[in-house]
The first five atom37 places (N, CA, C, CB, O) and aatype in JSON, in Angstrom:
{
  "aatype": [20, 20, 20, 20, 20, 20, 20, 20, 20, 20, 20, 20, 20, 20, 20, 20, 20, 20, 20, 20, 20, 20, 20, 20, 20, 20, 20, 20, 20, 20, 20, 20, 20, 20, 20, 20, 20, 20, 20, 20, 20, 20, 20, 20, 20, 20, 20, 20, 20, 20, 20, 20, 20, 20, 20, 20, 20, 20, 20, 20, 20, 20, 20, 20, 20, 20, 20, 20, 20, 20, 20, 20, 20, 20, 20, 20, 20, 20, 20, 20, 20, 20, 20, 20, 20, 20, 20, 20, 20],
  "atom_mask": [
    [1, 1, 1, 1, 1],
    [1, 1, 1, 1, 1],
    [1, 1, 1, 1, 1],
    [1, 1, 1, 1, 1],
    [1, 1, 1, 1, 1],
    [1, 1, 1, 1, 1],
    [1, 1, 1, 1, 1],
    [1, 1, 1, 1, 1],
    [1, 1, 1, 1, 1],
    [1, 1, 1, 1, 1],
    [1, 1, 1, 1, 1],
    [1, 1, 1, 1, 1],
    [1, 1, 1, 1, 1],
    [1, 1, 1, 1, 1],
    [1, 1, 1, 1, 1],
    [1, 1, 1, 1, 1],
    [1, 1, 1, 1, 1],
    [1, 1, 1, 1, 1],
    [1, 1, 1, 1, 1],
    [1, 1, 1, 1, 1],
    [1, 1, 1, 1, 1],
    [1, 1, 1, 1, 1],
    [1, 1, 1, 1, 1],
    [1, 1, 1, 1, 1],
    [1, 1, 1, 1, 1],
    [1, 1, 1, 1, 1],
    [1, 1, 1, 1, 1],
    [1, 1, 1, 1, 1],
    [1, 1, 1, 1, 1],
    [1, 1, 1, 1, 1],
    [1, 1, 1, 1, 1],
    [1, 1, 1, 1, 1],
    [1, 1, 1, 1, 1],
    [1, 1, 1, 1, 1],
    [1, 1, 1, 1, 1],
    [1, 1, 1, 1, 1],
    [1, 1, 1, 1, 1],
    [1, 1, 1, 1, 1],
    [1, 1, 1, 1, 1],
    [1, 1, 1, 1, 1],
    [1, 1, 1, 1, 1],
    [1, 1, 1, 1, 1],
    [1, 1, 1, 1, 1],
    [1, 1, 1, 1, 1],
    [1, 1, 1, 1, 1],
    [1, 1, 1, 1, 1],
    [1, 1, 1, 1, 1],
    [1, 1, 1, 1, 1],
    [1, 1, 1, 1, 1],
    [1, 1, 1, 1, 1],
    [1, 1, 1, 1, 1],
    [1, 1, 1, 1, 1],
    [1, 1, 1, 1, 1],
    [1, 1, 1, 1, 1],
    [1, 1, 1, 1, 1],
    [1, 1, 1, 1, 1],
    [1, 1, 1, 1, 1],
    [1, 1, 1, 1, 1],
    [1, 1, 1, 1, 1],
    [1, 1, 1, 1, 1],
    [1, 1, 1, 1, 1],
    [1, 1, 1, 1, 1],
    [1, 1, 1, 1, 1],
    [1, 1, 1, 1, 1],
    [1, 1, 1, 1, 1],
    [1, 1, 1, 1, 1],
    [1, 1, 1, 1, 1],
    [1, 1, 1, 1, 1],
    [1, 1, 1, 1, 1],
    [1, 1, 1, 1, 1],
    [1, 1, 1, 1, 1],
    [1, 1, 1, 1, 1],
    [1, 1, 1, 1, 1],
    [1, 1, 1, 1, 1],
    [1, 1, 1, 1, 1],
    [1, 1, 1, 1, 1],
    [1, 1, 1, 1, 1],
    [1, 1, 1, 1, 1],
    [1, 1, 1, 1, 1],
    [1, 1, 1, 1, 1],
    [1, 1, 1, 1, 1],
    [1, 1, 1, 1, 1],
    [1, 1, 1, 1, 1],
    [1, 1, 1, 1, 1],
    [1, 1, 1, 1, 1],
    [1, 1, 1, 1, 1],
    [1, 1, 1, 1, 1],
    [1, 1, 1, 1, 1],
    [1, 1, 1, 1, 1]
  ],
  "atom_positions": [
    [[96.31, 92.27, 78.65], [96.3, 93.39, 79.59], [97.56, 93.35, 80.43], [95.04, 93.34, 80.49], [98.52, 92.61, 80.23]],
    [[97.44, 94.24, 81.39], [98.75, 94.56, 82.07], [98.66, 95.49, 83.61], [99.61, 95.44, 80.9], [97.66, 95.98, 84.13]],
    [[99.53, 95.5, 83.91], [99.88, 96.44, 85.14], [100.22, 97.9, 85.12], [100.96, 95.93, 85.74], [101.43, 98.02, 85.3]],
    [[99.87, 98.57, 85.04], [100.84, 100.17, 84.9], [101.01, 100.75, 86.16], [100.09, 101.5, 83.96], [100.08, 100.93, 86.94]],
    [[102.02, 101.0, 86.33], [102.13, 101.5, 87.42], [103.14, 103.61, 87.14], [103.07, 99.98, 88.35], [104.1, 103.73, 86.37]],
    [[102.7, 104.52, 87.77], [103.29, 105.99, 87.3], [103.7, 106.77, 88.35], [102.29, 106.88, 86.56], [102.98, 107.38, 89.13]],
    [[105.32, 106.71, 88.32], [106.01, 107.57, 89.72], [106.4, 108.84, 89.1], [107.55, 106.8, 90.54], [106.67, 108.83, 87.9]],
    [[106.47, 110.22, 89.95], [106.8, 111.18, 89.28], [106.33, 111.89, 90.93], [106.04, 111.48, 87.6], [105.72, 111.39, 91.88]],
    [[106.94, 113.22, 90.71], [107.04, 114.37, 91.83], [106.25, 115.11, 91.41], [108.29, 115.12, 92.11], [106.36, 115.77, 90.38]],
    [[104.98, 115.07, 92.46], [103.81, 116.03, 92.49], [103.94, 117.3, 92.38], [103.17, 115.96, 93.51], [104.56, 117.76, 93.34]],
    [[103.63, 118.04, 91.66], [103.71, 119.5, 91.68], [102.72, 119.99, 91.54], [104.42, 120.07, 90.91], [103.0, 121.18, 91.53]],
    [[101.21, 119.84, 91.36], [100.24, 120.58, 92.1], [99.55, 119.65, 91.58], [99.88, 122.09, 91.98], [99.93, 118.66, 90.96]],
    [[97.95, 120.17, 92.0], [96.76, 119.5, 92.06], [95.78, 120.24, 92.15], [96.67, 118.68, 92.95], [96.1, 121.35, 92.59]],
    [[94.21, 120.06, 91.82], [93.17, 120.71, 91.28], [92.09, 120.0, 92.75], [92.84, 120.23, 89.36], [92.33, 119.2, 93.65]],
    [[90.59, 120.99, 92.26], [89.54, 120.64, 93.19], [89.08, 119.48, 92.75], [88.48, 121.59, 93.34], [88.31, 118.81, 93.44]],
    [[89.54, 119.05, 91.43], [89.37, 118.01, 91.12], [89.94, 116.75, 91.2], [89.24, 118.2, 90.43], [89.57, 115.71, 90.66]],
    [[91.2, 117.0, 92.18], [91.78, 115.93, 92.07], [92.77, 114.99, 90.86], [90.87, 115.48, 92.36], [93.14, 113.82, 90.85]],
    [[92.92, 116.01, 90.01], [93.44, 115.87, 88.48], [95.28, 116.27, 89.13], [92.43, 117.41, 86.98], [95.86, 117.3, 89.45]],
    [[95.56, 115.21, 89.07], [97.37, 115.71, 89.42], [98.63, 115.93, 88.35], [98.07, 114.5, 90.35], [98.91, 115.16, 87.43]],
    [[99.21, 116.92, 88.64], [100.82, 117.14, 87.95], [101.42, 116.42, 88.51], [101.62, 118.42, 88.01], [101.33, 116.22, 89.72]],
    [[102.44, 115.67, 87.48], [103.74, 114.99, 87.98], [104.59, 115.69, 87.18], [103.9, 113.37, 87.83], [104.49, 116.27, 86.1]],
    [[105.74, 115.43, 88.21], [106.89, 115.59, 86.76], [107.67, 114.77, 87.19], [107.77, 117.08, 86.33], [107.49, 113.99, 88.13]],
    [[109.21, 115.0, 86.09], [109.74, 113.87, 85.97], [109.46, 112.16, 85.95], [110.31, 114.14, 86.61], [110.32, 111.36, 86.32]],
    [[108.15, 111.77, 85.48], [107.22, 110.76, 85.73], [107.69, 109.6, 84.67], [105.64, 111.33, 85.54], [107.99, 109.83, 83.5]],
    [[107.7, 108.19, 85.35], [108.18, 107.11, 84.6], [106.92, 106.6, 84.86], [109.53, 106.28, 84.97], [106.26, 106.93, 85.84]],
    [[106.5, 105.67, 83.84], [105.48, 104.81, 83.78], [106.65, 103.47, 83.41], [104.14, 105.31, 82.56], [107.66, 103.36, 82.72]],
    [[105.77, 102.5, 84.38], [106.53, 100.68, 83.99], [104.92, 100.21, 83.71], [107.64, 99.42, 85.84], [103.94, 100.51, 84.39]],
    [[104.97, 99.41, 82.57], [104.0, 98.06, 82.35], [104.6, 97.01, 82.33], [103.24, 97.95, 81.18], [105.64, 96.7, 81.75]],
    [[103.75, 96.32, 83.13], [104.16, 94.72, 83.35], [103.21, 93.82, 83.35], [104.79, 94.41, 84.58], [102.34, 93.74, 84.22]],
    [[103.35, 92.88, 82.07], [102.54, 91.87, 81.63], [101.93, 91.41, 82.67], [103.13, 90.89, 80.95], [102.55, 91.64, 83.72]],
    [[100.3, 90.48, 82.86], [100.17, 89.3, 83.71], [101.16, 88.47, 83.84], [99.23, 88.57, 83.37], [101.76, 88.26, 84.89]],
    [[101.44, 87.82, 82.49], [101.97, 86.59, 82.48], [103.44, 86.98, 82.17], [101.24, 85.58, 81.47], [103.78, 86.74, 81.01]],
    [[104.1, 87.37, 82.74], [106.07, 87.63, 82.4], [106.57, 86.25, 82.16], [107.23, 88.36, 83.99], [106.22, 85.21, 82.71]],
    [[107.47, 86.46, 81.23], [107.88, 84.94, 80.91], [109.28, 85.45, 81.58], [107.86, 84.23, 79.01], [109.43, 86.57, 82.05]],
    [[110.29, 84.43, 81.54], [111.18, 85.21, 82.23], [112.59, 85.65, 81.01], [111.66, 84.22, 83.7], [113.78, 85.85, 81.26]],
    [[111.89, 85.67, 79.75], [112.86, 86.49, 79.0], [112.13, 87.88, 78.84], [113.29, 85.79, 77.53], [112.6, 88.49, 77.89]],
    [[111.35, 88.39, 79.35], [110.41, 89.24, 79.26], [110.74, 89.96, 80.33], [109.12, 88.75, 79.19], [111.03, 89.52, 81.45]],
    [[110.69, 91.49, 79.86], [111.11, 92.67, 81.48], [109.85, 93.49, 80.86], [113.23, 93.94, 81.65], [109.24, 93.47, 79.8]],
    [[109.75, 94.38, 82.37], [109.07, 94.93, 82.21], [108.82, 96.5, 81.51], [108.89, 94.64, 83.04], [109.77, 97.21, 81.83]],
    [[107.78, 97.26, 80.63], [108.23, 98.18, 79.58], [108.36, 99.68, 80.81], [106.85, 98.3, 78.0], [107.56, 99.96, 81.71]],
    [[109.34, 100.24, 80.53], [109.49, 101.39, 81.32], [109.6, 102.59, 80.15], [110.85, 101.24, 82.37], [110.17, 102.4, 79.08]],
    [[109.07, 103.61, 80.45], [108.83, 104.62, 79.24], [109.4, 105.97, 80.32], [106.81, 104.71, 78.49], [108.95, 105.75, 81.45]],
    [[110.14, 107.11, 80.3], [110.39, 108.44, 80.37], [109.03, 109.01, 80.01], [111.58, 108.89, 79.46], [108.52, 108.62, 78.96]],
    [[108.16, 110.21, 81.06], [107.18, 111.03, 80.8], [107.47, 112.23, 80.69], [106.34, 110.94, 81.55], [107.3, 113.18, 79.92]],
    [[107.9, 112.0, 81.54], [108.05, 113.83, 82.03], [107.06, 114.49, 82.55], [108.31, 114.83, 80.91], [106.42, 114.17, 83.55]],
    [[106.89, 115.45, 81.87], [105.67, 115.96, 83.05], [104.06, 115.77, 82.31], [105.93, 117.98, 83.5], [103.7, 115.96, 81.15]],
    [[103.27, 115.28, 83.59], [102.02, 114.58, 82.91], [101.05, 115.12, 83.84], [102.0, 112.82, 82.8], [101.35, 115.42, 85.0]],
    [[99.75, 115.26, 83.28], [98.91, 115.64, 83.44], [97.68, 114.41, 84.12], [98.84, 116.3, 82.28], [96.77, 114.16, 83.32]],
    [[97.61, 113.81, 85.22], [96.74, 112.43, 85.52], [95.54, 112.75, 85.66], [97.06, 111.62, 86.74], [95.32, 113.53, 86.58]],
    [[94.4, 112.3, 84.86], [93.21, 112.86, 85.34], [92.51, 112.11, 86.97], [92.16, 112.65, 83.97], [92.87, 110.99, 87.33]],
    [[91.84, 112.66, 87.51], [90.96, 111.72, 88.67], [90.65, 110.39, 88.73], [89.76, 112.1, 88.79], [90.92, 109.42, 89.45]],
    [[89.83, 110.68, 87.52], [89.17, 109.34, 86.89], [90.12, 108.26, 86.76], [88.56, 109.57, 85.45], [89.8, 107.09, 86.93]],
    [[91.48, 108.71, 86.4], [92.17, 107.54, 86.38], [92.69, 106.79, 87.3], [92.91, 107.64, 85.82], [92.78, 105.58, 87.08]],
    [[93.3, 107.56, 88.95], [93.71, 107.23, 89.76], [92.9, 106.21, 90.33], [94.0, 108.12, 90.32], [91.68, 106.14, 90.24]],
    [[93.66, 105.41, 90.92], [93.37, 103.95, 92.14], [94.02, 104.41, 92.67], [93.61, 102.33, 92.06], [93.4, 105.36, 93.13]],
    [[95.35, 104.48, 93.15], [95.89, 104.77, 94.31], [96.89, 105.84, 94.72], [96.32, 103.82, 94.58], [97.75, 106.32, 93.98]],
    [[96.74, 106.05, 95.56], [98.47, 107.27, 95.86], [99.58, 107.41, 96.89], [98.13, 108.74, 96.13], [99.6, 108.2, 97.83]],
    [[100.3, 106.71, 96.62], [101.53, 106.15, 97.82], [102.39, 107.25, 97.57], [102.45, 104.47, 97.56], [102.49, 107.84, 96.5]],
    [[103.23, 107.59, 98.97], [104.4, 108.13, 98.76], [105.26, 107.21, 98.27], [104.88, 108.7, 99.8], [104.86, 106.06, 98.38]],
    [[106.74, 107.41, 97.55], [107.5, 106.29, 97.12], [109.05, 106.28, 97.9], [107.61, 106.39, 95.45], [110.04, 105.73, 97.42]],
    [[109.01, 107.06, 99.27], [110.07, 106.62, 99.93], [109.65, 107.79, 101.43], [111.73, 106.84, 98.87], [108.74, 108.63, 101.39]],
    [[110.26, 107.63, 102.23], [110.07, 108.65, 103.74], [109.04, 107.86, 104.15], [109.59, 110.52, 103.68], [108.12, 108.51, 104.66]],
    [[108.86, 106.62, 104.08], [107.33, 106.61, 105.14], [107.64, 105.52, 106.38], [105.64, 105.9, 104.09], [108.47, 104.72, 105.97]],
    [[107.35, 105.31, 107.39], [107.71, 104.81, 108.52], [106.59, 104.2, 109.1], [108.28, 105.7, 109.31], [105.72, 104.96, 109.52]],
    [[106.4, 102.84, 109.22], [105.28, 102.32, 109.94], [105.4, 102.06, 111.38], [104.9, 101.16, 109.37], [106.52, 101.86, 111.85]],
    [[104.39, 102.05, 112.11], [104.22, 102.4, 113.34], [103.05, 102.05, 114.14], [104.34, 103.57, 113.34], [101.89, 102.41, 113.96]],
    [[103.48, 101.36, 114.93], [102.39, 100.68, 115.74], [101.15, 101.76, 116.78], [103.36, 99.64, 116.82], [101.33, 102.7, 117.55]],
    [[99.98, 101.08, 116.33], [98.68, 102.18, 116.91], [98.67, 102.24, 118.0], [97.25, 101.95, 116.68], [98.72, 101.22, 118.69]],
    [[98.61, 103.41, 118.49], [98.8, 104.05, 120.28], [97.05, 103.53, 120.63], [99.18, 106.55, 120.51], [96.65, 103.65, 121.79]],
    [[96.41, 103.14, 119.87], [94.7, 103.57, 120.14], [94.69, 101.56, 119.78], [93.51, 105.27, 118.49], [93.71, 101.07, 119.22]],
    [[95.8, 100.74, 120.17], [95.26, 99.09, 120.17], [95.04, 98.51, 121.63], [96.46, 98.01, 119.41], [94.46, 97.46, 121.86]],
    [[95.68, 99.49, 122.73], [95.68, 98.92, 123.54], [94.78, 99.7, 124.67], [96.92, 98.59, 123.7], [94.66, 100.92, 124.54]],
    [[94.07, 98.93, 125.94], [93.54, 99.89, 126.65], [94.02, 99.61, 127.72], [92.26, 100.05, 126.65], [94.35, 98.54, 128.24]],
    [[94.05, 101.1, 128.16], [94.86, 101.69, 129.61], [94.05, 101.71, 130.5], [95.46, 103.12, 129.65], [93.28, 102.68, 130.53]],
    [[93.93, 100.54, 131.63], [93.66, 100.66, 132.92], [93.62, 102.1, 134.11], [94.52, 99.8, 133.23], [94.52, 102.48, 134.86]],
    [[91.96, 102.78, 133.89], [91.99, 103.78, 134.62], [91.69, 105.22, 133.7], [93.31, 103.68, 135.33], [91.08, 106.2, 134.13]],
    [[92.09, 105.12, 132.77], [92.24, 106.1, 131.09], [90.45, 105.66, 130.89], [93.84, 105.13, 129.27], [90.01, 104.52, 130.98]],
    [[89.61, 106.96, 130.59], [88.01, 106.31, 130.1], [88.21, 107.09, 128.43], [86.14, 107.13, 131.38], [88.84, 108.12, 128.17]],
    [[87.48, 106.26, 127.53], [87.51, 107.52, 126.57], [86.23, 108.19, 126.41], [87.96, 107.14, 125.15], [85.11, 107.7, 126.51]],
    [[86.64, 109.64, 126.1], [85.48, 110.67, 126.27], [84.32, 109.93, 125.05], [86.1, 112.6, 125.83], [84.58, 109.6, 123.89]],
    [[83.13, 109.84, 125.74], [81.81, 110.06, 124.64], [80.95, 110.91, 124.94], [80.94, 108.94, 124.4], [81.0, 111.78, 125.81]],
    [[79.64, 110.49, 123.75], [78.85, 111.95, 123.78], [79.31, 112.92, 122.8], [78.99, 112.69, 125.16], [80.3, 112.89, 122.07]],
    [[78.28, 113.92, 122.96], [78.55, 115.03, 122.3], [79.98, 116.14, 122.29], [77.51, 115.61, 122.7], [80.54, 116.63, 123.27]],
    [[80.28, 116.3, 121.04], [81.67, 116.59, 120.57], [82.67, 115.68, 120.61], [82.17, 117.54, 121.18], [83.8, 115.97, 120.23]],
    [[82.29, 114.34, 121.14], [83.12, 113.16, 121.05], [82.81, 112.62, 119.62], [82.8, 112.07, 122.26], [81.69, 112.61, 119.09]],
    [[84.19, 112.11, 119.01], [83.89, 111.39, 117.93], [83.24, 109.78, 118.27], [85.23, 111.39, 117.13], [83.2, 108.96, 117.36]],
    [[82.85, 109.5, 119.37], [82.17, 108.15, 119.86], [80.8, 108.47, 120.51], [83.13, 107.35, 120.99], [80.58, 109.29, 121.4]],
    [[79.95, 107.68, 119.9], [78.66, 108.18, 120.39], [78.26, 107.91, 121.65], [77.7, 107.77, 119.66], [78.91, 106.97, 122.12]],
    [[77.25, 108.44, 122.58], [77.28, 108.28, 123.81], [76.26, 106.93, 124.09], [76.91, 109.65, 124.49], [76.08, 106.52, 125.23]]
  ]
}
């Protein structure tokens, strides 16, 4: 078995969750890589992914991590509960 991993530029998507890529490369990469061994990279083009297949969905560049405004608590600041609050009362 192996790793596959499939980058490509989204160009639409269904109620189902079934996505277009295009320009899409797929890499497989063994468990065990020996180190005369690379990993297989194949040209797609444009592919059709069903739901069922997806595990995950990362952007593959623009993303910026950033520390949570909601870790620390502010002396004097209450947060709203109750009804229409997302925190129960």
């Amino acid at each position: 078995m192996g790793n596959r991993e499939v980058v490509g530029i989204l160009k639409g998507y269904d109620q189902l969750m079934n996505l277009v890529l295009d320009e899409t490369v797929e890499t497989v990469t063994l468990e065990e890589l020996t180190t005369t061994q690379k990993p297989r990279v194949r040209n797609l083009g444009r592919v059709v992914v069903r739901s069922t297949m997806l595990y995950e969905i990362n952007p593959a560049e623009g993303v910026t991590s950033i520390d949570s405004p909601f870790t620390e608590v502010v002396p004097g600041v209450s947060v709203p509960t109750g009804p229409g609050s997302s925190v129960p009362a």
